[in-house]
C-alpha positions as CSV (number, residue, x, y, z in Angstrom):
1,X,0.0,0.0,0.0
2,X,1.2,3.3,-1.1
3,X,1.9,6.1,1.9
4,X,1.4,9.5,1.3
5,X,2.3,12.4,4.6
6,X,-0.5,14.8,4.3
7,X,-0.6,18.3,7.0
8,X,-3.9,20.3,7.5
9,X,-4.3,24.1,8.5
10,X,-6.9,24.5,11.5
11,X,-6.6,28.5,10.3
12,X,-7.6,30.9,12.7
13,X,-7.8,34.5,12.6
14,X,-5.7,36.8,14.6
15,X,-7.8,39.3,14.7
16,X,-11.1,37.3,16.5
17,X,-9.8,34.2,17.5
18,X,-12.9,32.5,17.6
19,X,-13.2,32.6,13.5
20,X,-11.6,29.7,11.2
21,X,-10.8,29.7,7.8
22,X,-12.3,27.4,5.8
23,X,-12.2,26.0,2.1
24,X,-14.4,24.6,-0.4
25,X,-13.5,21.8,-2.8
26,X,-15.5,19.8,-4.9
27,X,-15.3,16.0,-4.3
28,X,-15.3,14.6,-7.3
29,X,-16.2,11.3,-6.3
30,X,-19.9,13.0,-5.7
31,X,-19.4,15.8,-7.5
32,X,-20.6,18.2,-5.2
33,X,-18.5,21.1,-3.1
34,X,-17.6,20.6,0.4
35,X,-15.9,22.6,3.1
36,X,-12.9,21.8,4.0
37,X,-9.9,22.8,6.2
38,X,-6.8,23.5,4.2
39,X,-4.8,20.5,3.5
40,X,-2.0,19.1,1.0
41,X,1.2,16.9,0.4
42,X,4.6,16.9,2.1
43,X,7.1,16.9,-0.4
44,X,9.8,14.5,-0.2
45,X,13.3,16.4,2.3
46,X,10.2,19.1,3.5
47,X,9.3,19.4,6.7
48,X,5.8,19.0,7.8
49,X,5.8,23.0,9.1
50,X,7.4,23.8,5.3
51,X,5.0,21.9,3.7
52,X,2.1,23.9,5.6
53,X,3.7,27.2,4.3
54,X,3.6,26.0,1.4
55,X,0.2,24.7,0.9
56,X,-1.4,27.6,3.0
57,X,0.6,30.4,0.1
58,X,0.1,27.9,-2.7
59,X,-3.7,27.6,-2.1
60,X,-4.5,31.2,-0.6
61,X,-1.7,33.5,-1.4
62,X,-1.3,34.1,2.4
63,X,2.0,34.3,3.8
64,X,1.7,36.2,6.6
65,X,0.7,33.3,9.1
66,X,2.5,31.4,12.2
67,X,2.4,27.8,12.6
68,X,1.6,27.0,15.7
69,X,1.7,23.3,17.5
70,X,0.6,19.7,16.0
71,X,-2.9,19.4,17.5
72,X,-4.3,16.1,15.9
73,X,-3.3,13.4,13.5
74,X,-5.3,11.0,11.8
75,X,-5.4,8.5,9.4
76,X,-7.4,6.9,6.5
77,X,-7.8,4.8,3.1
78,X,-8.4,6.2,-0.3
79,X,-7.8,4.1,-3.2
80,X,-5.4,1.6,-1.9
81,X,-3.4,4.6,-0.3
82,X,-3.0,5.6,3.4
83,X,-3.0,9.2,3.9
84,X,-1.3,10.1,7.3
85,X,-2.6,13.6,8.1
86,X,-0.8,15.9,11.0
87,X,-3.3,18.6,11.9
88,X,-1.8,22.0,12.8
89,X,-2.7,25.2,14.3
90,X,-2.3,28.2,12.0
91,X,-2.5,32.0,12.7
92,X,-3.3,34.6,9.9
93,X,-5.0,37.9,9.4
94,X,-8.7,37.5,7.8
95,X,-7.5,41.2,7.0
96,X,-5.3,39.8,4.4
97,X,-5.9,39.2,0.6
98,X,-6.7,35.6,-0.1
99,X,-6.0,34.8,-3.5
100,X,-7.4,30.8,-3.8
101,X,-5.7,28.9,-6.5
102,X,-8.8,28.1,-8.6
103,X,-7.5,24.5,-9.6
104,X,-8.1,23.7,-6.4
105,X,-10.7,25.4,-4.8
106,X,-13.9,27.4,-5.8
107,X,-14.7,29.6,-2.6
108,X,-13.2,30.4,0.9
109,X,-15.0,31.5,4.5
110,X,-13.8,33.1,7.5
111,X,-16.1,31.7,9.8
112,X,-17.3,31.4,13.8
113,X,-16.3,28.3,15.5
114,X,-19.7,26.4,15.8
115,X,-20.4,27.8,12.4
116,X,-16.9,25.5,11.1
117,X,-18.1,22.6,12.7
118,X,-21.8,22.5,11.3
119,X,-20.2,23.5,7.8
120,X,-17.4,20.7,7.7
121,X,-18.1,17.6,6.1
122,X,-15.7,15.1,7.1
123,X,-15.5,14.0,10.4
124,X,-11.5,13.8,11.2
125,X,-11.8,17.3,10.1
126,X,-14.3,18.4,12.6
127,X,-12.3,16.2,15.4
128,X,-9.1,18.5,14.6
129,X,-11.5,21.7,14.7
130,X,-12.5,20.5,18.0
131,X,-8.6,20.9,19.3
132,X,-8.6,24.1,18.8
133,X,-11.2,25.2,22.0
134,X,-9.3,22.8,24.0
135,X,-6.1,25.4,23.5
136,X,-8.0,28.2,25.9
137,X,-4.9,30.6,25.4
138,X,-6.1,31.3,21.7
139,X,-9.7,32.0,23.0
């Protein structure tokens, strides 16, 4: 079985702590648009936190974030590969342009907590979101 090291952006804003940025990408297995948190690839020699960075400029444009600690990890099986996904915490400025990369997503939402976690679709996602109350010095 093929491996593949995934990290995922629990995005919040500076400014109002209790807001998360959220992004919506179609599932093409149903072909409809779900909401997502940010999530992509580590590259082979990058380090998980580089590989963030990346993703989060790649797919936004933002670059003016802070990585903060590994809150949740999780793994599954999609078409014979196991994705092994490290869950971060992520501050950025909902001030701040975001420029999605349209290949990849169609929309994006800064959103209220309970808002993120009736929107989300997948539930490993909503598990990571729920890490971020449990860290009351961002709150």
């Amino acid at each position: 079985m093929n491996v593949r090291n995934e990290v995922q952006g629990v995005i919040f804003d500076r400014n109002d702590r209790r807001r998360v940025l959220l992004v919506q990408k179609r599932d093409t297995r149903v072909r409809r648009f779900h909401w997502r948190l940010l999530k992509g690839g580590v590259n082979k020699g990058e380090t998980k936190v580089d590989a963030l960075r990346r993703e989060i400029f790649e797919e936004t444009g933002l670059k003016n974030i802070r990585v903060q600690d590994q809150i949740h990890y999780y793994e599954f099986v999609f078409r014979e590969t196991l994705h092994r996904v490290s869950s971060f915490l992520v501050e950025a400025d909902s001030k701040d342009l975001v420029r999605l990369q349209e290949s990849e997503l169609s929309d994006y939402l800064w959103t209220k907590l309970d808002d993120a976690d009736r929107l989300l679709y997948w539930a490993n996602e909503k598990e990571a979101l729920k890490k971020l109350s449990q860290f009351s010095k961002l709150l």
